[in-house]
LUMMARLUM-652471 format. One record per residue (C-alpha): z, x, y; residue in one letter. Coordinates in steps of 0.5 Angstrom, whole numbers, plus 500, padded with zeros to 3 digits. Layout:
! residues N
PT|Z|X|Y|A;
...
//
This chain:
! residues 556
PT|672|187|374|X;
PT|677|183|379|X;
PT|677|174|379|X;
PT|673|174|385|X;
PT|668|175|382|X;
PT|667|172|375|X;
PT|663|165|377|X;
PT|658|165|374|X;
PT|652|163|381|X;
PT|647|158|376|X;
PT|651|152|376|X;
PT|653|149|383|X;
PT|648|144|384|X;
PT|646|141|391|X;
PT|652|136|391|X;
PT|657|140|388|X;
PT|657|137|382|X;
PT|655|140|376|X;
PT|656|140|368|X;
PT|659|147|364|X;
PT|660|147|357|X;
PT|664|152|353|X;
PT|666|152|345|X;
PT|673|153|348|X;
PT|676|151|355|X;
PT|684|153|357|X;
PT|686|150|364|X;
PT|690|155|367|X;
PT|690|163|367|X;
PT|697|165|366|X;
PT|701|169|361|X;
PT|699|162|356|X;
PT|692|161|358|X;
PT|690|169|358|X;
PT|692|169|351|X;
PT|689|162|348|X;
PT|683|165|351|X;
PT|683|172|348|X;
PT|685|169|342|X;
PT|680|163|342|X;
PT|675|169|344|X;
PT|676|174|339|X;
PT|676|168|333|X;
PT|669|168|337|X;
PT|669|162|340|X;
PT|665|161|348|X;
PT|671|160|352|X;
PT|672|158|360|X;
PT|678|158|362|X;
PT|680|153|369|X;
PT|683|157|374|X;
PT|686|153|380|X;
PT|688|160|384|X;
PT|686|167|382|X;
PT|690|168|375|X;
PT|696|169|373|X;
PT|701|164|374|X;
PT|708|164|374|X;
PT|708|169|369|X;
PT|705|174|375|X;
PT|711|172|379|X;
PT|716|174|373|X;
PT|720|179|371|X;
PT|716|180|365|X;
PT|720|181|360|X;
PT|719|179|353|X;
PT|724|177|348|X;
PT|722|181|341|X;
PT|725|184|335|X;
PT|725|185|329|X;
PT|724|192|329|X;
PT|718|193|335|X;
PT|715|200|336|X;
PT|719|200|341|X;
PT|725|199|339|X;
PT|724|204|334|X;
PT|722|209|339|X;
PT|729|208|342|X;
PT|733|208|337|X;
PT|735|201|336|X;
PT|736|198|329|X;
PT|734|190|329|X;
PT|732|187|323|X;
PT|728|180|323|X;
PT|735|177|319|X;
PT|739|179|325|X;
PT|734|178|331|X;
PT|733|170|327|X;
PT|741|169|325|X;
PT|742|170|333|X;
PT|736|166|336|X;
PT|738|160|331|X;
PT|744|159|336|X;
PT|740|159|342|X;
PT|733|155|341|X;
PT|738|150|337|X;
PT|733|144|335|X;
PT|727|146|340|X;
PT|723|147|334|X;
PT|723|147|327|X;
PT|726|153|322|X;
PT|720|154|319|X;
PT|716|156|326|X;
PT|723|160|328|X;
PT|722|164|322|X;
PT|715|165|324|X;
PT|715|167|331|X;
PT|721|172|329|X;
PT|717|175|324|X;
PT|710|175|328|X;
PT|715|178|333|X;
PT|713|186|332|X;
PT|706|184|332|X;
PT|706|181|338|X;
PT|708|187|342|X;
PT|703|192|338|X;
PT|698|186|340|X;
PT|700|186|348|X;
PT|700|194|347|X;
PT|694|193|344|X;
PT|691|189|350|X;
PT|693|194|356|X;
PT|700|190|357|X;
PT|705|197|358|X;
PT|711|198|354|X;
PT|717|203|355|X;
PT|723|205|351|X;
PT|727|208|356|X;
PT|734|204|353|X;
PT|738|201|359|X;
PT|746|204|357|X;
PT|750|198|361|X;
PT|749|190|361|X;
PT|746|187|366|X;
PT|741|181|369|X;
PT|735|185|370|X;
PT|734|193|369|X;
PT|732|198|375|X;
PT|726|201|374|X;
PT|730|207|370|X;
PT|729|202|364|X;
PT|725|199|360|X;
PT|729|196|354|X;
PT|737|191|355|X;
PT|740|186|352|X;
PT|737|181|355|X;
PT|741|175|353|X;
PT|748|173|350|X;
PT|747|179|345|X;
PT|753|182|347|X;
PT|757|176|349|X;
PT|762|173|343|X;
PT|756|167|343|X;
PT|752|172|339|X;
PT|756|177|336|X;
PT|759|171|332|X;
PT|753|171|328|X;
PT|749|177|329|X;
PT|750|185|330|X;
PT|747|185|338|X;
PT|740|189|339|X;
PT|737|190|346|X;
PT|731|185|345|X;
PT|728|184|352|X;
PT|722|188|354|X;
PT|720|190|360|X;
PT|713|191|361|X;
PT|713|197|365|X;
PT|712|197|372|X;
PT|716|197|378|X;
PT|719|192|381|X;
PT|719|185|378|X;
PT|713|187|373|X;
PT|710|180|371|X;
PT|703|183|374|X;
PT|704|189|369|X;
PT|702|183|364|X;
PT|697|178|366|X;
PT|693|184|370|X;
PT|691|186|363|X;
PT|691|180|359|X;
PT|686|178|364|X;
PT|682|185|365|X;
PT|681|184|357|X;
PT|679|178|357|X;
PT|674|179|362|X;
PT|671|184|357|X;
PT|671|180|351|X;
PT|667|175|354|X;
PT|671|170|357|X;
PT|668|166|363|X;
PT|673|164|369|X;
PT|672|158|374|X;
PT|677|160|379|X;
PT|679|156|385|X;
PT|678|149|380|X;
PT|683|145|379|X;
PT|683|142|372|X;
PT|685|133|375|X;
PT|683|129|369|X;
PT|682|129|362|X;
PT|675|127|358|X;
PT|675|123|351|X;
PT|669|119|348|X;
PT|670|112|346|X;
PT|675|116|339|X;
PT|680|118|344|X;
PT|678|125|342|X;
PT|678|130|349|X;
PT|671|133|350|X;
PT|671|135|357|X;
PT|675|136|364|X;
PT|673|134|370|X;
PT|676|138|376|X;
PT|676|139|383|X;
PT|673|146|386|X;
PT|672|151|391|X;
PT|665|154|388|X;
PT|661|152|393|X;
PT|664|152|400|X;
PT|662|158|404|X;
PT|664|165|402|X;
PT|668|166|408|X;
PT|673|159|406|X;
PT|674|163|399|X;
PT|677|168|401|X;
PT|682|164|406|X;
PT|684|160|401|X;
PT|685|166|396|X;
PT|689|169|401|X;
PT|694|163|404|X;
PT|694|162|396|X;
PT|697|168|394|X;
PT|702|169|400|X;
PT|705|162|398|X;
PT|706|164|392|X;
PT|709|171|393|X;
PT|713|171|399|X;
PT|713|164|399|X;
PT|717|163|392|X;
PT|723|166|396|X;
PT|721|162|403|X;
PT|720|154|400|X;
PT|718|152|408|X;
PT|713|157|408|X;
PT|711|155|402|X;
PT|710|148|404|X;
PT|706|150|411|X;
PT|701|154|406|X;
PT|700|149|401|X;
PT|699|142|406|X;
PT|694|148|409|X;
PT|691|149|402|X;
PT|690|142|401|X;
PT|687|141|407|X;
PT|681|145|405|X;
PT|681|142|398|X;
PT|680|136|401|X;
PT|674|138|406|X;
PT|670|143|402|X;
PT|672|141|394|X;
PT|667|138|390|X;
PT|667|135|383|X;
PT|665|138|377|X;
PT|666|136|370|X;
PT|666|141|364|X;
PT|664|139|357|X;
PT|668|142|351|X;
PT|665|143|344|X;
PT|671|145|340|X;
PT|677|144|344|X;
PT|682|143|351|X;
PT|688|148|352|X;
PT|692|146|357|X;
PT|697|151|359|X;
PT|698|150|366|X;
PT|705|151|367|X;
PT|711|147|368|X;
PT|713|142|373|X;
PT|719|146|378|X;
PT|715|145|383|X;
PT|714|137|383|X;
PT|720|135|387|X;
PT|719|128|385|X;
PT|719|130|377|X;
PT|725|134|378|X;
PT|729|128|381|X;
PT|727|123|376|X;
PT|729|127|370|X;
PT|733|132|372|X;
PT|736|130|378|X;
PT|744|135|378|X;
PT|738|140|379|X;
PT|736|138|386|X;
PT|739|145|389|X;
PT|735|150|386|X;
PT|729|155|388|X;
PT|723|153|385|X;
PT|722|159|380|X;
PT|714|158|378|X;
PT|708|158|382|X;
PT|705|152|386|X;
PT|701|149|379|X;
PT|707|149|376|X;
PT|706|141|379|X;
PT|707|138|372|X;
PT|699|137|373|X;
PT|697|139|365|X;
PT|704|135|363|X;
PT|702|129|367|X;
PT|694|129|365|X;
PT|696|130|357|X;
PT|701|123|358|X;
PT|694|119|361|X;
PT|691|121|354|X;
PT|696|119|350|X;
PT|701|125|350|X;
PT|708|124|348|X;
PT|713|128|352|X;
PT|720|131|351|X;
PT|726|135|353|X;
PT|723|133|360|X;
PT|730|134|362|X;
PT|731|140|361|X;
PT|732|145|366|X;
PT|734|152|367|X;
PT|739|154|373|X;
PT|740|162|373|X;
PT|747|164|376|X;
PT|747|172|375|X;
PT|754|176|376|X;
PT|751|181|373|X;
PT|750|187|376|X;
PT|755|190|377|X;
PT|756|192|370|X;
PT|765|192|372|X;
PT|764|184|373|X;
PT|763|183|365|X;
PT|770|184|366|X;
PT|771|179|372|X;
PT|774|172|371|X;
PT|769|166|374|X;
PT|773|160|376|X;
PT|771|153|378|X;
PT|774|150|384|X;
PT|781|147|379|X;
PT|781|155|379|X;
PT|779|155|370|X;
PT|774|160|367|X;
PT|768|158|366|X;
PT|765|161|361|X;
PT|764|168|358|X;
PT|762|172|364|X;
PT|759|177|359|X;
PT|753|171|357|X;
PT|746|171|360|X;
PT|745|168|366|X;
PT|741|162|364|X;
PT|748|159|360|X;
PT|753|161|366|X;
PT|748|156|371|X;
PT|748|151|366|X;
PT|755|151|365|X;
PT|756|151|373|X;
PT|751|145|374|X;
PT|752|141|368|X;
PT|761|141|367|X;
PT|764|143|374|X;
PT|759|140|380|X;
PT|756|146|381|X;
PT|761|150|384|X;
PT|764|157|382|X;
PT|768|163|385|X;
PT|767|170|381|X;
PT|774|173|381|X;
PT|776|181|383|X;
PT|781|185|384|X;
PT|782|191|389|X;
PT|780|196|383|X;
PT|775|191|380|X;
PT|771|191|387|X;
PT|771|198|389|X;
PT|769|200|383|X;
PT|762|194|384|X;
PT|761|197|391|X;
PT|761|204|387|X;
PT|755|201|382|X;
PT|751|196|385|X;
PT|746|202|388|X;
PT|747|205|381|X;
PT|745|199|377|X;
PT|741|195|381|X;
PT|735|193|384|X;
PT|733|190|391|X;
PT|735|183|390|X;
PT|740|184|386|X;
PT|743|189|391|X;
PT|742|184|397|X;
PT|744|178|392|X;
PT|751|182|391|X;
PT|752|184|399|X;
PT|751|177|400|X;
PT|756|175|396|X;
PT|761|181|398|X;
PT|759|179|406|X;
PT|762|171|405|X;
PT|767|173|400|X;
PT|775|169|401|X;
PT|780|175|401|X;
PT|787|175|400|X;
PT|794|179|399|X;
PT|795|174|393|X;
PT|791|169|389|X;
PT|794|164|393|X;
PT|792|166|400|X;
PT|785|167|395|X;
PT|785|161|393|X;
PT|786|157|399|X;
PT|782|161|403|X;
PT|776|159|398|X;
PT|778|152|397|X;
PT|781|153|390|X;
PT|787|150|387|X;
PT|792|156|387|X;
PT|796|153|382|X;
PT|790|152|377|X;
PT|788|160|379|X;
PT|794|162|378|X;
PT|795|159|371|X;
PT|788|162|369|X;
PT|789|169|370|X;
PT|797|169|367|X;
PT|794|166|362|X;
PT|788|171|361|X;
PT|792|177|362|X;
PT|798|175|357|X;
PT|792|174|352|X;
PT|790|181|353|X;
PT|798|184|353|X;
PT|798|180|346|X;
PT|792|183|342|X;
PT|790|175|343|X;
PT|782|172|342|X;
PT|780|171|350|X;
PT|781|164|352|X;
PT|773|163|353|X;
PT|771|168|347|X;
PT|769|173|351|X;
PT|770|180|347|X;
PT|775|184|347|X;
PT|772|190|350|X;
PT|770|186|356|X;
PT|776|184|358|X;
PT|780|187|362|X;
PT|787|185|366|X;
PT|787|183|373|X;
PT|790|187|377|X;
PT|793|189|384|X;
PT|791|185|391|X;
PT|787|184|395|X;
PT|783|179|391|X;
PT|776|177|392|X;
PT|773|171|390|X;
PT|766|171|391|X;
PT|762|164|392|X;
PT|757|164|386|X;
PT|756|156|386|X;
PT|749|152|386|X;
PT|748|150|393|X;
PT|742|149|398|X;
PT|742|157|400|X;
PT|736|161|403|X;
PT|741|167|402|X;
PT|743|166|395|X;
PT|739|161|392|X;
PT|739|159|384|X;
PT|733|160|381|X;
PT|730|155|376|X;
PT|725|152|371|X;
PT|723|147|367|X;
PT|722|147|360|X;
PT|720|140|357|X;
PT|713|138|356|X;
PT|709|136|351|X;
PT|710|135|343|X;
PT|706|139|340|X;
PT|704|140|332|X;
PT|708|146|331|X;
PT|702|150|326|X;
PT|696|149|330|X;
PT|698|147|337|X;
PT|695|140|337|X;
PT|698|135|342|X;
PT|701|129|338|X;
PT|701|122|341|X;
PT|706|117|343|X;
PT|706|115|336|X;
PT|706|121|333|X;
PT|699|123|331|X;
PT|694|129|333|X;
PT|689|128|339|X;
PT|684|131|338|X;
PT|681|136|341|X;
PT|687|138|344|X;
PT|692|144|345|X;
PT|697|145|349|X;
PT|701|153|351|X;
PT|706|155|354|X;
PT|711|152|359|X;
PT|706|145|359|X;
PT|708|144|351|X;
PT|716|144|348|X;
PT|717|151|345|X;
PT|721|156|344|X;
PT|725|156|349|X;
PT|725|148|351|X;
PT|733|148|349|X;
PT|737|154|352|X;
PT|734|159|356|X;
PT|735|167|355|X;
PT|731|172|359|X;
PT|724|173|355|X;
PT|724|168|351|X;
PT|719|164|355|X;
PT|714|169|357|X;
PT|714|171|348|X;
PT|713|163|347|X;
PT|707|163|352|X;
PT|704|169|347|X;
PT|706|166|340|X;
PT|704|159|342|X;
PT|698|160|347|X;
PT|695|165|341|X;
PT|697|159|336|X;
PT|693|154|341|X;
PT|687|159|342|X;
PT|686|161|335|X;
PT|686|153|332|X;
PT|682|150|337|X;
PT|677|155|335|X;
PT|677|153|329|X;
PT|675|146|330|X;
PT|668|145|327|X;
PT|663|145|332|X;
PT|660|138|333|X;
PT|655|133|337|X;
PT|660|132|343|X;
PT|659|126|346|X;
PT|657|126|354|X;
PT|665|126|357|X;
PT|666|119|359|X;
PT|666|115|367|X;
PT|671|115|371|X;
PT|670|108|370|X;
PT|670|108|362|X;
PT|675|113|360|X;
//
């Protein structure tokens, strides 16, 4: 049974104001949302869940790629040996201090369950192991290094293990998850709401959160539904990689949510989960607290407006890391550019070119304005020509003929060098540098292992522009991982002052996690499935009670 049909038709009444009321309410039908509301639901709670377009969210636009180990079924079928002490000793370097070592602990060792639990629900899984480092597998692999595993970063600690799990599917496979998660939590009984934006939360004169009170499309003609839905969904995928489109489609949305929407409010018995999303999509918010990440492409649906975060803090709700932000720089595929040296415009190395590339857009916005060239020579080039239709998908392929179409070329580094607008002098003594490091058996100047690195070779080089600029051609994708702090055992949302608000929860990008320090491909979408399951199980669990009718507007 698809979402468009889910609404349940005796509530509307002749105003379109109406009272629901469920044990267990999660606003937002994502990866976070599905999974409170399948977790609440089999803990046998009533659950409705708040959906503002057709479900799905960002994790439907994403690859779907989910950061597991520890020894998976799927590991396992491709022969990967991983132990939860590796997988823990490497993930402590990338999650730092986002959550405590005890809840680390805890999502590495739920880590191969969390899989057979997806599995279980549908979401499909495959073993095919990709044989080369890459960004993103073709639709050949279902299991890489998703990470830094390989890079020196990692193997400082930990033996690498191919962690990222790619549900199976062509193309960028988020749906391949939520469709499931959602059909399943159909069938165990979970009511959805769709076309209704969760605007403001309820509490009693306790300061518990009883309710939600939302503006939906339930009762406009049928004919208005289905526009919305259509010019909703075109907004989101194309119109992730288009933003003009984007902002035309949604000011046309809004438009229709001011004609036809009406006021509902919806009590809650037990509990409210807020998974809603992050705020990439709220340029005002992006400005305020990450402001050198102004040239990016908004990776996120259109609810990732910060709605969830902004009415969690009108209750009380403390935030934090709001200024974390991920930028993804990827120079990978081709496989030969592991190989290659990334440069700022003073002609020094970056990074490690062999880490994900999360830490290379990191390091590019934060340390050097920005601005980064990938530098290869003839043999390095050919050889990038040669793989890329081997090795990636459309978009990369695309990313990578954009970049070779604008790339500065010349005889020596210096003619390069000043073609692109580096310091020749700076370039030159980085790659003299480099190539007598690998002559002498020396550690590479930025950590990369030795196997990776090669020397530079013979002309004509090429360095091609990989710097974080407004581009429609080459964009740099980014999310937000800030939120809201929550108790890191229940999910309960902490206030300012650092107690629970009671009868709320908060999942997946809405809430600190996992990943809200250092971002690597899976890890969000593995924080949505650990912390939405936390949040869904705990608010089923609080003891039913006589709820007080949700305040006013006027008292709340």
């Amino acid at each position: 049974m698809g979402l468009d049909a889910v609404n349940p038709p005796d509530v509307t009444a002749a105003d379109g104001a109406a009272d629901l009321t469920a044990d267990v309410v999660v606003i937002g039908f994502g990866a976070a949302g599905a999974c409170a509301a399948l977790e609440a639901a089999e803990t046998g709670a009533d659950v409705l869940v708040l959906e503002r377009f057709s479900g799905g969210g960002t994790s439907a636009l994403s690859g779907g790629i989910i950061y597991a180990g520890g020894g998976t079924t799927v590991q396992r079928a491709a022969g990967v040996r991983d132990t939860p002490e590796q997988m823990l000793a490497y993930l402590r370097r990338e999650v730092g201090d986002a959550v405590s070592p005890q809840t680390l602990h805890r999502f590495v060792e739920q880590s191969p369950d969390m899989i057979d639990w997806l599995s279980g629900h549908g979401v499909p899984f495959d073993a095919s192991l990709c044989p080369y480092k890459t960004s993103y597998p073709n639709d050949k692999y279902y299991l890489y290094y998703s990470g830094s595993e390989v890079s020196g970063y990692g193997r400082e600690v930990a033996e690498p293990a191919q962690r990222g799990h790619r549900v199976k599917g062509r193309g960028t496979s988020g749906k391949k998850m939520t469709d499931p998660l959602i059909a399943s939590a159909l069938r165990h009984g979970v009511r959805v709401e769709t076309l209704t934006a969760a605007t403001r939360l309820l509490t009693d004169a306790e300061g518990r959160v009883t309710g939600v009170e939302c503006r939906t499309l339930r009762a406009a003609p049928a004919r208005v539904r289905a526009r919305y839905r259509r010019l909703a969904s075109i907004a989101n995928k194309p119109g992730i990689y288009y933003p003009p489109l984007r902002k035309r489609l949604m000011r046309q949305l809004a438009a229709m949510d001011e004609r036809y929407g009406r006021i509902i409010r919806v009590r809650a018995e037990r509990g409210v989960v807020v998974s809603s999303g992050g705020f990439i999509s709220n340029r005002d918010l992006v400005r305020q607290y990450g402001p050198q990440y102004r040239h990016g492409l908004e990776l996120g649906s259109m609810g990732d407006d910060g709605s969830g975060i902004l009415m969690s803090r009108e209750v009380g709700a403390a935030t934090d890391r709001m200024g974390n932000i991920s930028a993804w720089r990827f120079i990978l595929p081709p496989s030969c550019f592991t190989g290659a040296l990334l440069v700022d415009a003073a002609g020094r190395r970056v990074i490690d070119e062999t880490r994900y590339g999360a830490a290379v857009g990191h390091k590019l916005v934060n340390e050097h304005d920005g601005q980064g060239w990938v530098l290869a020579d003839a043999e390095r080039m050919r050889t990038a020509v040669r793989l890329i239709n081997r090795e990636a998908t459309w978009f990369q392929r695309a990313q990578f003929e954009v970049m070779r179409r604008n790339a500065k070329r010349g005889a020596t580094l210096e003619e390069a060098a000043c073609a692109a607008g580096i310091d020749p002098a700076g370039l030159r003594a980085t790659v003299e540098e480099h190539n007598a490091a690998i002559a002498a058996g020396a550690p590479d100047p930025v950590g990369k292992p030795a196997e990776f690195t090669e020397s530079v070779r013979g002309g004509p080089y090429w360095l091609l522009d990989v710097g974080i600029k407004p581009s429609l051609t080459n964009p740099c994708p980014m999310l937000t991982l800030g939120g809201v702090v929550v108790d890191e055992t229940t999910g309960a949302v902490r206030s300012t002052a650092g107690e629970i608000i009671p009868g709320l929860f908060a999942a997946g990008r809405t809430a600190v996690g996992i990943c809200s320090d250092s971002y690597v491909s899976g890890l969000s979408l593995a924080d949505c499935v650990f912390s939405g399951r936390r949040a869904g199980a705990h608010a089923a669990r609080v003891p039913a009670r006589a709820v007080p009718e949700p305040a006013t507007a006027e008292g709340n």
